[in-house]
C-alpha positions as CSV (number, residue, x, y, z in Angstrom):
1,X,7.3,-16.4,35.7
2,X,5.2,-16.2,32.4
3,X,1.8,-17.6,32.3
4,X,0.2,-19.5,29.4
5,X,-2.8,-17.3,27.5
6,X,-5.8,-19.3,28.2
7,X,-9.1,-19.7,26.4
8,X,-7.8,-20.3,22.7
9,X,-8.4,-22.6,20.1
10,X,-6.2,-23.7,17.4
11,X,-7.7,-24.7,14.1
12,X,-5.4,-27.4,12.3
13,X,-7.1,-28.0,8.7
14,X,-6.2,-31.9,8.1
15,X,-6.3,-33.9,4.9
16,X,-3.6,-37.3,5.6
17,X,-1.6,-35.6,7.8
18,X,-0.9,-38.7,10.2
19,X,2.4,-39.0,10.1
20,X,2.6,-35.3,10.9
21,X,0.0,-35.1,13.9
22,X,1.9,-36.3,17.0
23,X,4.7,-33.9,16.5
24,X,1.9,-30.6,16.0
25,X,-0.3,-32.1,18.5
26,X,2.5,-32.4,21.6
27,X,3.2,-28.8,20.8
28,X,-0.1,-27.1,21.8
29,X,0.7,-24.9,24.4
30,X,-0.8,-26.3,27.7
31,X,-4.5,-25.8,28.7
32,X,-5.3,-24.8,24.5
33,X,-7.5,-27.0,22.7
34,X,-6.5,-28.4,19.5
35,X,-9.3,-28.4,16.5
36,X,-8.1,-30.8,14.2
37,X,-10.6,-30.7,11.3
38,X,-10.2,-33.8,8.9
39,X,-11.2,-33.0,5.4
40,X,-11.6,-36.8,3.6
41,X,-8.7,-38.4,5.5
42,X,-8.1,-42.0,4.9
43,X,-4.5,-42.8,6.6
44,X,-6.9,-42.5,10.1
45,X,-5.9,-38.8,10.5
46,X,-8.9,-38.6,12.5
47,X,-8.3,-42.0,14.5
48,X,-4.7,-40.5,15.9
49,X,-5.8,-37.1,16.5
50,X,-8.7,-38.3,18.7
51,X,-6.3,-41.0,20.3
52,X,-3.9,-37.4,21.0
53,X,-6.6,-35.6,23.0
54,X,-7.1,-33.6,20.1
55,X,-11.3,-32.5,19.3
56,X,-11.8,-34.2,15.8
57,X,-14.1,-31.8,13.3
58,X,-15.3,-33.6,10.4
59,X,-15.8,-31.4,7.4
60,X,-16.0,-33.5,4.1
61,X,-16.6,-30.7,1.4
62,X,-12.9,-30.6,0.4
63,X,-11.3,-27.4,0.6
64,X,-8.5,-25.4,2.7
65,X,-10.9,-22.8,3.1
66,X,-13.6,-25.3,4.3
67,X,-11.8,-26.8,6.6
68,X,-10.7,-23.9,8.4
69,X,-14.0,-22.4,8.2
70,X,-15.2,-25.4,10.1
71,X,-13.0,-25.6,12.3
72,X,-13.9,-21.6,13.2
73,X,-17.5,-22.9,13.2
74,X,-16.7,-25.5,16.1
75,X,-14.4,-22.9,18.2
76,X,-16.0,-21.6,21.2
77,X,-12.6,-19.7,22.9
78,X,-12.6,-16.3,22.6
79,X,-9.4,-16.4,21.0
80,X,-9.2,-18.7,17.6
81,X,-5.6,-19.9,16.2
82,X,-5.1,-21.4,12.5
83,X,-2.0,-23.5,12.0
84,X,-1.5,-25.9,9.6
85,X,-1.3,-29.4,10.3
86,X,2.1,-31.2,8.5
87,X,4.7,-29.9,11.3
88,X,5.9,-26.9,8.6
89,X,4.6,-24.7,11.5
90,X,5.3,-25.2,16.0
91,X,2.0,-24.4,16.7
92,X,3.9,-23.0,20.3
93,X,5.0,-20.1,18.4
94,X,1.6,-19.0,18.9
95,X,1.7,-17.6,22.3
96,X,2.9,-14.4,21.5
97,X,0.4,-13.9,18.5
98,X,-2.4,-14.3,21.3
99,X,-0.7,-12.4,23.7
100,X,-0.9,-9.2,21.4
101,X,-4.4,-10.2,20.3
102,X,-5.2,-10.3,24.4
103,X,-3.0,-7.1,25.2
104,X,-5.3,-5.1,22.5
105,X,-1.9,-4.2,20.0
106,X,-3.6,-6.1,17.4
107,X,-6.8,-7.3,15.9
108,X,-4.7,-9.9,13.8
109,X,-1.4,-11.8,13.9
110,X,0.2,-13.3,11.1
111,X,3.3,-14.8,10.9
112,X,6.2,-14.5,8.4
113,X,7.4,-17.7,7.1
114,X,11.5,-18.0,7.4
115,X,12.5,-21.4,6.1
116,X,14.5,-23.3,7.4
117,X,16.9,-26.4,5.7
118,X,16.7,-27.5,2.1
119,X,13.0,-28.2,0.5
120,X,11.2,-26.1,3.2
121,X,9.7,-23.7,0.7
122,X,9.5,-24.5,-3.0
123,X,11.4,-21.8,-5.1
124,X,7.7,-21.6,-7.2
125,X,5.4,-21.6,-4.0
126,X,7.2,-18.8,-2.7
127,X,7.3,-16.8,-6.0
128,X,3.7,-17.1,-6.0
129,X,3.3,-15.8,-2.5
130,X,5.4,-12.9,-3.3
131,X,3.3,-12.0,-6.6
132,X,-0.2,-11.9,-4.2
133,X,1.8,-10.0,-1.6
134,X,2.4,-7.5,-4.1
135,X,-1.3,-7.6,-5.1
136,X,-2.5,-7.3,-1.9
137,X,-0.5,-4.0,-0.8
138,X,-1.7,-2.7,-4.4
139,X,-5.5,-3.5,-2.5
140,X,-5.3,-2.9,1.0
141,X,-2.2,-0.9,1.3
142,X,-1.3,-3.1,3.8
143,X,3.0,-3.9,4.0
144,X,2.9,-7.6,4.6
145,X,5.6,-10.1,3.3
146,X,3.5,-13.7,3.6
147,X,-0.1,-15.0,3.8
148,X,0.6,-18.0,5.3
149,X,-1.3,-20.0,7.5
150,X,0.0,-19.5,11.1
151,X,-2.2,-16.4,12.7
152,X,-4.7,-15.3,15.6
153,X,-7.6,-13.5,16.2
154,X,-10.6,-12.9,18.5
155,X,-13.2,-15.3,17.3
156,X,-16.6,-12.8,17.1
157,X,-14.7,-10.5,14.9
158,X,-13.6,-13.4,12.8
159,X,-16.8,-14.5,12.6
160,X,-17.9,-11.0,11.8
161,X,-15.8,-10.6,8.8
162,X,-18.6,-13.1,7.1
163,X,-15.6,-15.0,5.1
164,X,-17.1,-17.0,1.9
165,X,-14.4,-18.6,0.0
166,X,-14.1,-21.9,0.5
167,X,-10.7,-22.7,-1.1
168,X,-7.0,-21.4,-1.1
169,X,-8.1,-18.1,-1.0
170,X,-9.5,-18.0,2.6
171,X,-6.6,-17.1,4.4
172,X,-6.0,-13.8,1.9
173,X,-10.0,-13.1,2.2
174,X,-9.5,-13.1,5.6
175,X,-6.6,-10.3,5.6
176,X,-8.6,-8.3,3.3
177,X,-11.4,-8.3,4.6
178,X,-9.8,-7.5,7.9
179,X,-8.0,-4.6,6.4
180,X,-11.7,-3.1,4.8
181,X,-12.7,-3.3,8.6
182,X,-9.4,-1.6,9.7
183,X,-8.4,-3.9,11.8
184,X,-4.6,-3.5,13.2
185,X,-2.7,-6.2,11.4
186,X,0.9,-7.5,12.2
187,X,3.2,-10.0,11.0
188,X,5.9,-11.4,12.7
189,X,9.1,-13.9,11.3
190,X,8.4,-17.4,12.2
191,X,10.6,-20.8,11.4
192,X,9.0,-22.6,8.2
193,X,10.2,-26.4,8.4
194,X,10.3,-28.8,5.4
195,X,6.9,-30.3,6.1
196,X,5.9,-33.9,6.5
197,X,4.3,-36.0,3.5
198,X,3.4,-34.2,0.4
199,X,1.8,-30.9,0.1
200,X,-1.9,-30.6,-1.8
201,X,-1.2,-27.3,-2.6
202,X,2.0,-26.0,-3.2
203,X,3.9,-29.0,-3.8
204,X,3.9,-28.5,-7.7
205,X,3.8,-25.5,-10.1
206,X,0.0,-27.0,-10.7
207,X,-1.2,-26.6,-7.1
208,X,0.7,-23.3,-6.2
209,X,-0.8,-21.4,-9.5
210,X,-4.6,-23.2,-8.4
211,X,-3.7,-21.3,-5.4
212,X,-2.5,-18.2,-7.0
213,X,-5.5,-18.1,-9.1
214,X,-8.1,-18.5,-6.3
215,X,-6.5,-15.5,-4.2
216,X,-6.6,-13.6,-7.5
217,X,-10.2,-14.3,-7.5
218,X,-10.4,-13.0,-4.0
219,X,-8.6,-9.9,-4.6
220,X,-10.8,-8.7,-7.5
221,X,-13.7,-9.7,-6.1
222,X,-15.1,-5.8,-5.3
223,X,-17.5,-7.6,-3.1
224,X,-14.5,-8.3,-0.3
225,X,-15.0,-4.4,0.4
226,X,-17.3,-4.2,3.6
């Protein structure tokens, strides 16, 4: 019989995501605490979540990056979880990230998006996430296939890493940064669902290439080497 890693946190960055919140929230694995951090909702995001069990952060300076960063603020387990919060991702498929992250394999787990149906992963978001995949292996060196948002780590270290951007281009500061400080870094296929409600970032060509352009940002910043 398998035991349930304890001591975690999962971050779930929140902006209208309440038609989405029951389904992420009943999927916590048991005895983990769920960080939802609402970033200007106003469809009572923050109302549910709090009715679910779930700790309610309230970070109003809008941002992916901000909310997350929050929401790593507010952890206090040793072990910190991101996952984003529109049922795209079962934040259950997190106990084996931790596991490695607990077993000393890894400093940082990432997981692979695989979609899954029709409409799970816009042709044009993915292109983008395969043009700053490319970019990132020209940086780091590092062989990974996605940057997306489902990954663990030990929080100290996390905090350690002294992440800045406030935007789309946290979760690649994160990796690079990670890699300057040669952390072990792994990446592992997950399911990608078509999410609930409309996405803020990679729903159009607009939004994905905002993204795009922040993690460009990010990559050329010299000032990501530590």
């Amino acid at each position: 019989m398998t035991t349930t890693p304890s001591d975690v946190d999962v971050v779930l960055p929140c902006l209208n995501e309440a038609k989405a919140l029951p389904w992420v929230l009943e999927r916590i694995p048991p005895g983990w605490r769920a960080l939802v951090v609402d970033n200007g909702s106003t469809d009572g995001s923050a109302r549910i979540a709090d009715a679910l069990g779930a700790t309610v952060v309230h970070e109003p300076r809008r941002g992916f990056g901000a909310a997350c960063h929050a929401g790593l603020l507010a952890a206090t387990a040793d072990v910190v979880c991101f996952c984003d919060c529109d049922a795209s991702l079962d934040p259950s498929l997190l106990v084996p990230f931790v596991e490695e992250i607990l077993s000393g394999e890894a400093d940082l787990v990432l997981g692979r998006r695989r979609p899954q149906g029709r409409g799970a992963w816009p042709p044009h978001a993915r292109a983008g996430n395969l043009a700053l995949a490319r970019m990132l292996r020209r940086r780091t060196g590092l062989r990974l296939h996605d940057l997306g948002p489902l990954r663990a780590a030990r929080r100290k270290p996390l905090l350690d890493l002294e992440l800045t951007d406030r935007r789309s281009g946290y979760p690649l500061q994160m990796v690079v940064r990670a890699a300057d400080a040669d952390w072990r870094i792994t990446e592992h296929d997950v399911p990608y669902l078509p999410r609930t409600g409309a996405s803020k970032v990679t729903g159009t060509w607009r939004g994905t290439w905002q993204a795009v352009r922040d993690m460009s940002r990010v990559l050329a910043d010299g000032r990501t080497a530590r």
